[in-house]
DSSP file (Angstrom, degrees, kcal/mol; ACC not computed):
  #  RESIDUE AA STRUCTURE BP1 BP2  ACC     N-H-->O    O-->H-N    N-H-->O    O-->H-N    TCO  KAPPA ALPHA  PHI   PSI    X-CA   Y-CA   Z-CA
    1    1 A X              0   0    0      0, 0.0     2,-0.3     0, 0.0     0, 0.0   0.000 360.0 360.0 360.0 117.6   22.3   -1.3  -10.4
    2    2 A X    >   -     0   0    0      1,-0.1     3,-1.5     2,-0.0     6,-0.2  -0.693 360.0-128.6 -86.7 143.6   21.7    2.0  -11.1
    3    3 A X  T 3  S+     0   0    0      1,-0.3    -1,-0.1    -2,-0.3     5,-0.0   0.496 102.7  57.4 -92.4   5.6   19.5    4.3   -9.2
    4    4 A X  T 3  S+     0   0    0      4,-0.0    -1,-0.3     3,-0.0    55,-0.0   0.880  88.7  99.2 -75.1 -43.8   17.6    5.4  -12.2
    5    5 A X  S <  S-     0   0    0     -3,-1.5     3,-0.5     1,-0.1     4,-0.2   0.247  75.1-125.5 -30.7 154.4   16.6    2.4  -13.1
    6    6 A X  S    S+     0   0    0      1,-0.2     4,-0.4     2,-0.1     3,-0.2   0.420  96.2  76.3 -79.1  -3.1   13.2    0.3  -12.7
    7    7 A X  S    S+     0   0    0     -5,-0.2     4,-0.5     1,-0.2    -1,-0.2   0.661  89.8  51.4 -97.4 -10.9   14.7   -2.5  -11.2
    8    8 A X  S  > S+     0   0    0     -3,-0.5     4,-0.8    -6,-0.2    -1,-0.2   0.699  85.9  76.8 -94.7   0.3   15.2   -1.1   -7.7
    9    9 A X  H  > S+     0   0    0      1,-0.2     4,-1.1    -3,-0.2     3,-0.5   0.861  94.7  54.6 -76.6 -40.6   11.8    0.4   -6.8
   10   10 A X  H >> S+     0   0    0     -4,-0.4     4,-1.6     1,-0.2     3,-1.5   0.923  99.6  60.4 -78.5 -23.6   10.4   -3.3   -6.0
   11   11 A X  H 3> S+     0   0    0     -4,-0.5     4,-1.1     2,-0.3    -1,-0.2   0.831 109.7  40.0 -76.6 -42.2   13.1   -4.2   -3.6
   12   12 A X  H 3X S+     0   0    0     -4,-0.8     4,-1.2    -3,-0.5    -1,-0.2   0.612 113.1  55.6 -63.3 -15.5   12.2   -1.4   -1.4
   13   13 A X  H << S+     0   0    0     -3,-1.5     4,-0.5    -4,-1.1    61,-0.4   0.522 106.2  51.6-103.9   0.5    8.5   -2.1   -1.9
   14   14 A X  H  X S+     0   0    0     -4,-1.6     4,-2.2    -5,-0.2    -2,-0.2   0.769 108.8  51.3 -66.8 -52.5    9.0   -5.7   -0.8
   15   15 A X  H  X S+     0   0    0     -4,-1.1     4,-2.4    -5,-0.3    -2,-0.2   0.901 113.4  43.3 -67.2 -44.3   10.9   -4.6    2.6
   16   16 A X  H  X S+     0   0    0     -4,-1.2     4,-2.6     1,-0.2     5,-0.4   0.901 112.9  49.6 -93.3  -5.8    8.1   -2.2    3.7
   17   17 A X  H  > S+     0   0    0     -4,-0.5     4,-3.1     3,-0.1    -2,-0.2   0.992 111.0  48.9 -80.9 -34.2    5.4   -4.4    2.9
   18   18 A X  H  X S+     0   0    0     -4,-2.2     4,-3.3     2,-0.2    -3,-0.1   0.911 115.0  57.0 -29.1 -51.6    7.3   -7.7    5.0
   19   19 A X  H  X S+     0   0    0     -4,-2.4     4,-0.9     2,-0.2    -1,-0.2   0.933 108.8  37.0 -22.5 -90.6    7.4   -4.7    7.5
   20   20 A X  H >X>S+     0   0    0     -4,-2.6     4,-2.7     2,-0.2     3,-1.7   0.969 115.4  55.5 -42.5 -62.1    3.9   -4.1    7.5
   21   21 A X  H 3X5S+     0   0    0     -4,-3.1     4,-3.8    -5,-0.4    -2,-0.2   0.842 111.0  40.2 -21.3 -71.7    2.9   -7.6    7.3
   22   22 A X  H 3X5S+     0   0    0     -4,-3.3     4,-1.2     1,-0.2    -1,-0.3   0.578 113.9  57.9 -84.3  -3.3    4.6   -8.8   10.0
   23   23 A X  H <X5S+     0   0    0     -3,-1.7     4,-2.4    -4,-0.9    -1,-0.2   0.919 114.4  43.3 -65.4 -46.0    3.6   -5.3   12.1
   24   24 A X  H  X5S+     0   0    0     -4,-2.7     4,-1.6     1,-0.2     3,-0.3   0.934 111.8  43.1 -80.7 -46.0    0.1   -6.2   11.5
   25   25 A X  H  <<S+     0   0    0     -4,-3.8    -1,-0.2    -5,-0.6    -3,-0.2   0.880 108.5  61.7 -74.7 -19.8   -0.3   -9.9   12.1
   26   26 A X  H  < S+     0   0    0     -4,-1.2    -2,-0.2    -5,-0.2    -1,-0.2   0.807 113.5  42.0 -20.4 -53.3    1.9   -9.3   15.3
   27   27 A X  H  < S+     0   0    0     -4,-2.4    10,-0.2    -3,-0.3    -2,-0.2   0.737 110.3  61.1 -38.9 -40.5   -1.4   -6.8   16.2
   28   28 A X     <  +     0   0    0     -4,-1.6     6,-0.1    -5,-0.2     3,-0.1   0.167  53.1 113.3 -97.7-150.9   -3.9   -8.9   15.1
   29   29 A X  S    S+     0   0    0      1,-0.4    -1,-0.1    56,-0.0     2,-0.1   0.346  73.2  59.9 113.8 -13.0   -4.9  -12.7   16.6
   30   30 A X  S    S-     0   0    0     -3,-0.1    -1,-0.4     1,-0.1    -2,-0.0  -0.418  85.4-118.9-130.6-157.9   -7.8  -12.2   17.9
   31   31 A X  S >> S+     0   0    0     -2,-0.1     3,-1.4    -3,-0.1     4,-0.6   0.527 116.1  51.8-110.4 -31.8  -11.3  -11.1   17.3
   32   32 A X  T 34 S+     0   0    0      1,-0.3     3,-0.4     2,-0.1     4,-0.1   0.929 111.0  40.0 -29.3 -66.6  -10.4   -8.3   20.0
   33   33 A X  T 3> S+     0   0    0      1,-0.2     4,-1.5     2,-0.1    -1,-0.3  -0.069  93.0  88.7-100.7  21.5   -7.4   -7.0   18.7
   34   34 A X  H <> S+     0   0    0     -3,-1.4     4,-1.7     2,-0.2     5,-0.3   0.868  86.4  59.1 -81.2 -32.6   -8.5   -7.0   14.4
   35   35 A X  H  X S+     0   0    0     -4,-0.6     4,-1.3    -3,-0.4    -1,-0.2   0.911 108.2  44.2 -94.1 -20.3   -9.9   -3.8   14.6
   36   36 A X  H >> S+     0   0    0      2,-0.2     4,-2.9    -9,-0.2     3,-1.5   0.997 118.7  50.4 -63.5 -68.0   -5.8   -2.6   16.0
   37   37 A X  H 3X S+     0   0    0     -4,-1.5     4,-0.6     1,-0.3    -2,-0.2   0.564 108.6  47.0 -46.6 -14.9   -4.5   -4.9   13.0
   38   38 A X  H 3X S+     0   0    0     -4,-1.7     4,-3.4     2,-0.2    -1,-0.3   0.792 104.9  58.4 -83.0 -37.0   -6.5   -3.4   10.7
   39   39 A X  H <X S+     0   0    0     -3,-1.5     4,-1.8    -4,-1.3     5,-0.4   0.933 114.8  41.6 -79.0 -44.3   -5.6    0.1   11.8
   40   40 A X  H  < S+     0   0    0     -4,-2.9     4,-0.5     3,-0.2    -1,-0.2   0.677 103.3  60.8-126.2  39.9   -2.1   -0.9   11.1
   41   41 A X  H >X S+     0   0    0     -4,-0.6     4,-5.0    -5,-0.2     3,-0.6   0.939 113.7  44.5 -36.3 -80.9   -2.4   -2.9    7.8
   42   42 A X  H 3X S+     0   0    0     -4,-3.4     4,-0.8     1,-0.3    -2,-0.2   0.598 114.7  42.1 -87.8  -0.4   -3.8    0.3    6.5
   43   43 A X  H 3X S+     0   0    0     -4,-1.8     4,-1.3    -5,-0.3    -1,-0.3   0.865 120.7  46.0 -93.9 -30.1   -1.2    3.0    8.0
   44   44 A X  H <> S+     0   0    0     -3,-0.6     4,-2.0    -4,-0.5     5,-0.2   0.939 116.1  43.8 -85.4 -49.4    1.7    0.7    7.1
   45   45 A X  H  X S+     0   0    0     -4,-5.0     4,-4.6     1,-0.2    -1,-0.1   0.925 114.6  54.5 -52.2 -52.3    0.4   -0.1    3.6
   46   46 A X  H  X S+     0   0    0     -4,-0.8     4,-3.7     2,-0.2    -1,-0.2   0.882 100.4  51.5 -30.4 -63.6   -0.4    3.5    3.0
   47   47 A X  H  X S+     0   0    0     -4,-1.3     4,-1.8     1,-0.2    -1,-0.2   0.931 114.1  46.1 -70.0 -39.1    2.4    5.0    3.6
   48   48 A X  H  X S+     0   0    0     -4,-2.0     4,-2.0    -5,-0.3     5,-0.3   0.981 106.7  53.8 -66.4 -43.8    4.2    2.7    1.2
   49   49 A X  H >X>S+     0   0    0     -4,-4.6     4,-1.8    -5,-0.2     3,-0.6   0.985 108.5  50.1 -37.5 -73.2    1.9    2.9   -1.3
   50   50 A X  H 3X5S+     0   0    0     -4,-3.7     4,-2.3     1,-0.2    -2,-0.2   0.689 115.8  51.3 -26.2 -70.5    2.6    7.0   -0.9
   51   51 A X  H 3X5S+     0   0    0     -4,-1.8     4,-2.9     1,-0.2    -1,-0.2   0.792 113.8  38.6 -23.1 -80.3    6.5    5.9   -1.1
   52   52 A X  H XX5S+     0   0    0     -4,-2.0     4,-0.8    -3,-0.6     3,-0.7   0.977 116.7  48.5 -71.0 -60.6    6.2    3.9   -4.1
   53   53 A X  H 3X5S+     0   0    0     -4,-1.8     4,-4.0    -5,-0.3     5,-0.6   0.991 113.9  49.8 -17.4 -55.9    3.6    6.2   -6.2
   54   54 A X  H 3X<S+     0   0    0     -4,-2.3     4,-1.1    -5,-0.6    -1,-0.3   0.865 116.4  34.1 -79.3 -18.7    5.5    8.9   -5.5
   55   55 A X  H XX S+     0   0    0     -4,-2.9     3,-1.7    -3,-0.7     4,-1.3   0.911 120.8  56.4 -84.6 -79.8    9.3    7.6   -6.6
   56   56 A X  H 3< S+     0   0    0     -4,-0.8     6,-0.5     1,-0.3     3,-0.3   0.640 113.1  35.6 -20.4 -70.9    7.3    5.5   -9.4
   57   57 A X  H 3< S+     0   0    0     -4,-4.0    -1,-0.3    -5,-0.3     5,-0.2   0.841 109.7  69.1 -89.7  -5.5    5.4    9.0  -11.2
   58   58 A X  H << S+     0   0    0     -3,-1.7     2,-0.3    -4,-1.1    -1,-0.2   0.955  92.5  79.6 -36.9 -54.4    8.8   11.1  -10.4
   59   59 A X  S >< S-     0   0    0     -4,-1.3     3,-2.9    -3,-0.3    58,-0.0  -0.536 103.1 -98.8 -51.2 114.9   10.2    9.1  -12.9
   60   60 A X  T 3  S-     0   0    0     -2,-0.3    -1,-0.1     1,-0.3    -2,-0.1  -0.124 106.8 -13.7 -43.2 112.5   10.1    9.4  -16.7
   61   61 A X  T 3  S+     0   0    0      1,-0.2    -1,-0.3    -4,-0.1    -4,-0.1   0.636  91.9 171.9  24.2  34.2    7.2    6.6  -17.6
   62   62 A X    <   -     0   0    0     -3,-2.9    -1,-0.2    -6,-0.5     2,-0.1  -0.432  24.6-136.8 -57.4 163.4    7.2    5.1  -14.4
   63   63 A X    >   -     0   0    0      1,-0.1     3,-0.9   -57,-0.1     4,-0.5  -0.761  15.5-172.6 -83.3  68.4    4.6    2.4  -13.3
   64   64 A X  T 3> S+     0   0    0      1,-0.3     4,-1.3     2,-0.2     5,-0.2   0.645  79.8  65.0  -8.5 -75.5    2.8    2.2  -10.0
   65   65 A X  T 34 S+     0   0    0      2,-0.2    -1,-0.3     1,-0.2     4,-0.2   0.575  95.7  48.1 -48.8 -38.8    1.3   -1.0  -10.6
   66   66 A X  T X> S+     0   0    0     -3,-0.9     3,-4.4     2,-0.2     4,-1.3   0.976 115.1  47.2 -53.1 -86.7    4.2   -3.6  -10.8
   67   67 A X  H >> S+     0   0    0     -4,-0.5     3,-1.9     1,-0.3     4,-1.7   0.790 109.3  54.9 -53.3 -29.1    5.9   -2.2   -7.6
   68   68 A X  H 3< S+     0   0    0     -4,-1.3    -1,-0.3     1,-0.4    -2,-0.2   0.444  98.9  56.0 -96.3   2.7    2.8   -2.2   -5.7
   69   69 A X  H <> S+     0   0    0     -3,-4.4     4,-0.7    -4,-0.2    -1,-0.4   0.425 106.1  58.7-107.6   7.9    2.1   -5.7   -6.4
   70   70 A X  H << S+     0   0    0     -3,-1.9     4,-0.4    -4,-1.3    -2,-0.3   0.650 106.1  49.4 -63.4 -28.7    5.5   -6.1   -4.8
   71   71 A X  T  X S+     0   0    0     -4,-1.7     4,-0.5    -5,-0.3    -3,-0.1   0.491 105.3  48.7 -55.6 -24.2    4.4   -4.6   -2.1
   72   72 A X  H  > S+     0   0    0      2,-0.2     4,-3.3    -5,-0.2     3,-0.2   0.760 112.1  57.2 -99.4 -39.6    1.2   -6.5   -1.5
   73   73 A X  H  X S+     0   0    0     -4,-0.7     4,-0.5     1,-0.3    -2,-0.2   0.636 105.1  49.3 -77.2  -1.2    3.4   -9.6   -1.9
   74   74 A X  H  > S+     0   0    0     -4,-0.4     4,-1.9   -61,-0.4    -1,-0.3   0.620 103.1  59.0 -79.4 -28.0    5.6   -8.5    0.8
   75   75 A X  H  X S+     0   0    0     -4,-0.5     4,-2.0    -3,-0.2     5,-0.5   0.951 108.1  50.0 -66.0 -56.3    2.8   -7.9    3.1
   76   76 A X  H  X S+     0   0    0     -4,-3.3     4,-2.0     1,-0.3    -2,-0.2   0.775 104.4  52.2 -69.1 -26.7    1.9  -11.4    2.7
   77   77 A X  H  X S+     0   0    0     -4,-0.5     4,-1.2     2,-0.2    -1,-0.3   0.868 112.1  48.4 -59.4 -44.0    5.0  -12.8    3.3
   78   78 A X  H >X S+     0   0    0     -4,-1.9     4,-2.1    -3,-0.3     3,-0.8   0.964 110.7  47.7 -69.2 -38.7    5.3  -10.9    6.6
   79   79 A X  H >< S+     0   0    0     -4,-2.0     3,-0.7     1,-0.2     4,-0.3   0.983 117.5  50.5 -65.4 -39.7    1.9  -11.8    7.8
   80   80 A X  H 3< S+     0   0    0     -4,-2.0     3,-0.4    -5,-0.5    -1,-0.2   0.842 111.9  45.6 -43.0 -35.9    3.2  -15.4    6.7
   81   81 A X  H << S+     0   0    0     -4,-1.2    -1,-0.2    -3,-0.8    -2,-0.2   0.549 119.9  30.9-118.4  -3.9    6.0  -15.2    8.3
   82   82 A X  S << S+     0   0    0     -4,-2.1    -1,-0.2    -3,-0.7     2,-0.2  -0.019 107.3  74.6-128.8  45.3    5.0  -13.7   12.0
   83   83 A X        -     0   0    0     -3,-0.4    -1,-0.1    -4,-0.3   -57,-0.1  -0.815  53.8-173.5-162.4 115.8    1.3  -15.4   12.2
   84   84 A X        +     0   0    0     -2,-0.2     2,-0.6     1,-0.1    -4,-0.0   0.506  69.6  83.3 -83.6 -10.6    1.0  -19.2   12.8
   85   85 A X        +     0   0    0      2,-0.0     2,-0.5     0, 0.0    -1,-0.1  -0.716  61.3 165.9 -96.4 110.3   -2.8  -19.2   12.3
   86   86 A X        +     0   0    0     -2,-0.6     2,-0.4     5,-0.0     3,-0.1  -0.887   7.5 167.4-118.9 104.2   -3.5  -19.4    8.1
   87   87 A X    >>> -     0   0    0     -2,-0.5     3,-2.4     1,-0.1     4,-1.9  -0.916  41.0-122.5-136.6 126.8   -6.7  -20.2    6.3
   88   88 A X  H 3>5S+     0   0    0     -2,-0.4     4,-1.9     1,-0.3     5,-0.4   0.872 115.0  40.4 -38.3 -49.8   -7.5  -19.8    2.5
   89   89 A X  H 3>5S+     0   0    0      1,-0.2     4,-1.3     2,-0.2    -1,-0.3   0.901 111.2  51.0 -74.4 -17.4  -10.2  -17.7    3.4
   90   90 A X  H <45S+     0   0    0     -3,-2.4     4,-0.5     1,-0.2    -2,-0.2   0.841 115.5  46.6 -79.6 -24.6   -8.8  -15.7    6.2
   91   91 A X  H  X5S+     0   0    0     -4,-1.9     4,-1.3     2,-0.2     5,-0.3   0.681 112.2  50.9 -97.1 -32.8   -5.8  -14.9    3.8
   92   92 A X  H  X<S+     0   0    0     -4,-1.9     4,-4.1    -5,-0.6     5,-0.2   0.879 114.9  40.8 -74.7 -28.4   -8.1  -14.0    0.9
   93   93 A X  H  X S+     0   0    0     -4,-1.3     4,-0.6    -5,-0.4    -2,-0.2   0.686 116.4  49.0 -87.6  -6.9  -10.4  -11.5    2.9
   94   94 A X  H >> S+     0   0    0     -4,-0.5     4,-2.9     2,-0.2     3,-1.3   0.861 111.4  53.9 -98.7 -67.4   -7.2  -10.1    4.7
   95   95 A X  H >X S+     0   0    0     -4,-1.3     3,-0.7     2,-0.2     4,-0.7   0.920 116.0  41.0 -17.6 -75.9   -5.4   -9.8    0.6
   96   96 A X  H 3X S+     0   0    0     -4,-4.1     4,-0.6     1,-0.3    -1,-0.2   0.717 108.9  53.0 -87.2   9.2   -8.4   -7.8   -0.5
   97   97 A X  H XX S+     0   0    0     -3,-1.3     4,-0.7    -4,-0.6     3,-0.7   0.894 106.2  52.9 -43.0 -74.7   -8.7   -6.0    2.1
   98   98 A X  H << S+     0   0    0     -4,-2.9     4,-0.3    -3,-0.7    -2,-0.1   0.283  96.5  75.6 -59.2   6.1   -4.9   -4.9    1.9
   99   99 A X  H >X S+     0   0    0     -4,-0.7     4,-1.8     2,-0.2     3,-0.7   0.891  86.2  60.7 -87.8 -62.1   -5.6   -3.9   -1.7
  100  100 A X  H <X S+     0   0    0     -3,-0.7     4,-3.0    -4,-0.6     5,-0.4   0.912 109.4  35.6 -26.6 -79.7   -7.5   -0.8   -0.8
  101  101 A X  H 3X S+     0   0    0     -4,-0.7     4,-1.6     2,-0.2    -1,-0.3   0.793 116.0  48.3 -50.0 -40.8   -5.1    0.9    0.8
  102  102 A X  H <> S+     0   0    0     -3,-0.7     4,-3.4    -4,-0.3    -2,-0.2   0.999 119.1  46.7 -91.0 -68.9   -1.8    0.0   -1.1
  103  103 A X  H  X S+     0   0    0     -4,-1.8     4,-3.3     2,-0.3    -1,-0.2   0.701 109.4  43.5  -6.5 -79.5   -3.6    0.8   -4.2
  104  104 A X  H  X S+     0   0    0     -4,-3.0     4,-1.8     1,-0.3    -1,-0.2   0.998 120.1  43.1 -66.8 -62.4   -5.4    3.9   -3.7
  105  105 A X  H  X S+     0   0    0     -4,-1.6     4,-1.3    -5,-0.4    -2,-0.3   0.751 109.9  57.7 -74.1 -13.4   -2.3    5.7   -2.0
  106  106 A X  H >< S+     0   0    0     -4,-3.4     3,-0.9    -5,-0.2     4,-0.5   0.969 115.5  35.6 -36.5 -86.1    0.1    4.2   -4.6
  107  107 A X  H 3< S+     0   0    0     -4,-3.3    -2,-0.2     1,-0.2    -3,-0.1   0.560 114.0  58.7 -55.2  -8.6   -2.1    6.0   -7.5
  108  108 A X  H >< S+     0   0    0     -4,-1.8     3,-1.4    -5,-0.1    -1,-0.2   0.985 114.2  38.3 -66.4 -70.9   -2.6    9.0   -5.0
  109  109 A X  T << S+     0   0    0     -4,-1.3     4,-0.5    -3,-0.9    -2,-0.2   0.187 108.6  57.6 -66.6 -11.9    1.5    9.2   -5.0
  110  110 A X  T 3  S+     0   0    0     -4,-0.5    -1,-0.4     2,-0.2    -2,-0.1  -0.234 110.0  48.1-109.6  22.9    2.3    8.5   -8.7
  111  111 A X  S <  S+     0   0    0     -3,-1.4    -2,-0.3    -5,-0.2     4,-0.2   0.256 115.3  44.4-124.1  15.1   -0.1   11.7   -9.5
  112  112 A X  S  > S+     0   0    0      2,-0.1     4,-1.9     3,-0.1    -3,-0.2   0.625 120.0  42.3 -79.1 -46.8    1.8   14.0   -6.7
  113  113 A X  H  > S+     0   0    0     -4,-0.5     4,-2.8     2,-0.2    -3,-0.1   0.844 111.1  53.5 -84.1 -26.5    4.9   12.8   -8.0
  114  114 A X  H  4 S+     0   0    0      2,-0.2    -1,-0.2     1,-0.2    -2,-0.1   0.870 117.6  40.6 -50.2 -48.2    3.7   13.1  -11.7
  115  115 A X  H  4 S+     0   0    0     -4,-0.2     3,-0.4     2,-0.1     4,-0.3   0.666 112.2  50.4 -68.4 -24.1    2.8   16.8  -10.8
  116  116 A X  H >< S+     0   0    0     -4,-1.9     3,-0.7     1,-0.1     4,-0.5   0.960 117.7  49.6 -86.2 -45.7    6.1   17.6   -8.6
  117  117 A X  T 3X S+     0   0    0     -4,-2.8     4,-1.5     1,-0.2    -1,-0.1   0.555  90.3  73.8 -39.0 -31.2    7.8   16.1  -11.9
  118  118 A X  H 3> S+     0   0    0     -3,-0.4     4,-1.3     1,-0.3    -1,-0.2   0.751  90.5  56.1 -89.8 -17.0    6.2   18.0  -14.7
  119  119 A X  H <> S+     0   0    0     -3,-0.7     4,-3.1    -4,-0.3     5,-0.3   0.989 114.9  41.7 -45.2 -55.9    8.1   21.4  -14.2
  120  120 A X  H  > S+     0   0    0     -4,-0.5     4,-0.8     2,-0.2    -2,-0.2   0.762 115.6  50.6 -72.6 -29.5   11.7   19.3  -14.5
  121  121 A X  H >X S+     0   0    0     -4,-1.5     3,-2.0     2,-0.1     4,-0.9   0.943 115.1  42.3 -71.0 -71.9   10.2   17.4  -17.3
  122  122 A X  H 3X S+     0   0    0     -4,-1.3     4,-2.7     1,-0.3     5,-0.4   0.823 116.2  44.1 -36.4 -55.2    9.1   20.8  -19.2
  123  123 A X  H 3X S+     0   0    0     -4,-3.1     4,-1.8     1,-0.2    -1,-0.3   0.915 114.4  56.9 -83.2   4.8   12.1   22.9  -18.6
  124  124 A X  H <X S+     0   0    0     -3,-2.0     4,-1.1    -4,-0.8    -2,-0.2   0.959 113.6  36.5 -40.7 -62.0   14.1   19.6  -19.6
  125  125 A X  H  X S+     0   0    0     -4,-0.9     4,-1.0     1,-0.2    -1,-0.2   0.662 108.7  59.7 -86.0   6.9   12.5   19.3  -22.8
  126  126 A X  H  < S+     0   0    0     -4,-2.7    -2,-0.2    -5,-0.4    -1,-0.2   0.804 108.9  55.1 -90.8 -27.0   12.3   23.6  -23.5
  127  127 A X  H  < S+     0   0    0     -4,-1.8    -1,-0.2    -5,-0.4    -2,-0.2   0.940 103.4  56.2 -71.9 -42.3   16.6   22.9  -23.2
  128  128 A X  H  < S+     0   0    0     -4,-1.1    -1,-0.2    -5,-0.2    -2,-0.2   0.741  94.6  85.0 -61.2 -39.7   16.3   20.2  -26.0
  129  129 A X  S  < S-     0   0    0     -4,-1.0     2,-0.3     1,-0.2    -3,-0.1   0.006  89.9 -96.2 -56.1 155.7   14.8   22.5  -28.4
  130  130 A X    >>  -     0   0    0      1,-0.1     4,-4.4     2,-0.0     3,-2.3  -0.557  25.0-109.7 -93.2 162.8   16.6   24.4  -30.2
  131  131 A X  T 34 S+     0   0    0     -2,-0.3    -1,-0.1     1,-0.3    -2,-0.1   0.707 118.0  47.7 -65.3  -7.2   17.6   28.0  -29.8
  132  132 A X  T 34 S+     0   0    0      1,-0.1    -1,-0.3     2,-0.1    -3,-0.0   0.631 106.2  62.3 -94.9 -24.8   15.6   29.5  -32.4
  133  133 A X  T <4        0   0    0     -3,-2.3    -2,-0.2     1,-0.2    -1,-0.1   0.930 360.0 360.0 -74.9 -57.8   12.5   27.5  -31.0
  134  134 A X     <        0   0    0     -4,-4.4    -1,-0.2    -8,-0.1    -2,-0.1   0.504 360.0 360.0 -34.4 360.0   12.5   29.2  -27.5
């Protein structure tokens, strides 16, 4: 697999959301201790989101949106997989909840990495030209 490719961005965004997941339902359990699980839902999500944005608009037509619903589905697996308490509504309100964050700082991080890009793209294509075009 090469590292230019599209196929390796979800594999990393699957590991830090399990990460998160299982940081955050580890936190949480209580009615006490949500407002701690919440706090790091949305620094753990964040920061992946940033992660994945930002590899995702570096790239020549990456997509945000695909890895970052690898991401969301890796946060659900970790909260699956370190929290014994499950209920279709506690798992829907916790999802959209976990949307917010991944989301916004995904598209935040694919338009930093879109702007740190567009120099390398530019003098890329001003080399393609020909010399008489410069």
């Amino acid at each position: 697999m090469r590292f230019g490719s599209r196929s390796w961005l979800p594999v990393p965004a699957i590991v830090l959301g399990s990460a998160s997941g299982w940081f955050s339902a580890g936190a949480g359990g209580s009615l006490q201790r949500a407002p701690t699980a919440l706090l790091v839902m949305v620094v753990g999500l964040g920061s992946a989101g940033l992660f994945v944005g930002l590899v995702s608009g570096r790239r020549d037509g990456g997509r945000w949106f695909m890895p970052t619903l690898a991401l969301l589905a890796g946060f659900y697996a970790g909260t699956w997989l370190n929290s014994p308490h499950h209920s279709f509504a506690g798992d829907t309100v916790v999802m959209a909840l976990a949307t917010v964050p991944a989301c916004v700082s995904a598209a935040l991080g694919y338009t930093v990495g879109v702007h740190l890009a567009s120099p390398q793209r530019e003098r890329k294509t001003r080399n393609d030209l020909p010399e008489e075009a410069r």
